[in-house]
N, C-alpha and C positions, 0 to 999 in steps of 0.2 A: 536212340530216337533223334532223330534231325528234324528242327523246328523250320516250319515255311515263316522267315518274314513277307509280310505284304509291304510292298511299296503305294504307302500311304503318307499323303506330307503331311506332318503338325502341322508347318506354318500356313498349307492353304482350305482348313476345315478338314483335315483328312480325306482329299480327294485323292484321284489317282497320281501318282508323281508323272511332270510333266517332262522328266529327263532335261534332254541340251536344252528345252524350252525357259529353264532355271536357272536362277546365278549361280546358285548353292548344286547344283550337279558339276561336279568338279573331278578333275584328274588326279589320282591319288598314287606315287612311286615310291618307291623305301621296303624297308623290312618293315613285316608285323612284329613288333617289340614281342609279341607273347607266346609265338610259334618260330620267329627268324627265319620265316620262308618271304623269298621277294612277293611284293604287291604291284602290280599293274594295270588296277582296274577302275573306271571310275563309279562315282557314286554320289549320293546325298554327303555335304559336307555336315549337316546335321547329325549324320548316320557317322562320322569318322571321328566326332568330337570323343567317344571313350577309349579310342585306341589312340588318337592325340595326345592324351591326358594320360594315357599311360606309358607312353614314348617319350612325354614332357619332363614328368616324375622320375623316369631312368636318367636321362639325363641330367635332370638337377644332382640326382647324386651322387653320376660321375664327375660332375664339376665340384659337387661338393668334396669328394675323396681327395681332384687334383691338388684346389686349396689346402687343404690340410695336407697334404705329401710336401706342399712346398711351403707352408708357414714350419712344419719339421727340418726342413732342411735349412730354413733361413735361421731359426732356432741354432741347433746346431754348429752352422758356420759361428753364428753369434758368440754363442760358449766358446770355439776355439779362440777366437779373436779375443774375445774376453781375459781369457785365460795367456794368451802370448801380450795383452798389454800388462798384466797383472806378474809377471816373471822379470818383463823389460825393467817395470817400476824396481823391483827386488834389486835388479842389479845392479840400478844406479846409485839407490840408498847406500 
C-alpha cells in the first residue's frame, strides 16, 4: 500500500504548500542514507528534517568509529615508545 502525502504546510495553518513561493521549498542532492539511491528533487525543508537527522546520526558515527581507530593507534604507538624508553633505561643502569 503507497501512502498519498498531501502537500500541506504546518507552518502556514495547513494550507496548500506555496512551493518556490517559500524559504523552506529547498533543493535537496545527496543519497538517501536509508535506500543509497541518489536524491534530486526539491521539497519542503520541514519535510527533509527526518532523513537529515538520519544522515546526521550515520555520520556522527562514522566520525565517531574514526576517533576511536586513531586514539587506538596513538595508544599503541605510545606502548612501543614506552616500552623502547623502558629497555634504553635497562641499559644504562
Amino acid at each position: 500500500m503507497q501512502i498519498e502525502v498531501e502537500a500541506n504546510c504546518p507552518l502556514n495553518n495547513f494550507e496548500p504548500c506555496r512551493k518556490t513561493a517559500c524559504a523552506f521549498f529547498v533543493s535537496m542532492r545527496g543519497t538517501n542514507p536509508n535506500t543509497g539511491a541518489e536524491v534530486d528533487e526539491w521539497g519542503c525543508a520541514v519535510a527533509w528534517l527526518p532523513l537529515l537527522l538520519v544522515e546526521n546520526a550515520q555520520q556522527q558515527r562514522q566520525a565517531g568509529a574514526a576517533v576511536e581507530s586513531f586514539r587506538n593507534e596513538v595508544v599503541k604507538q605510545s606502548d612501543k615508545l614506552m616500552t623502547a624508553a623502558q629497555l634504553q633505561l635497562e641499559v644504562i643502569k
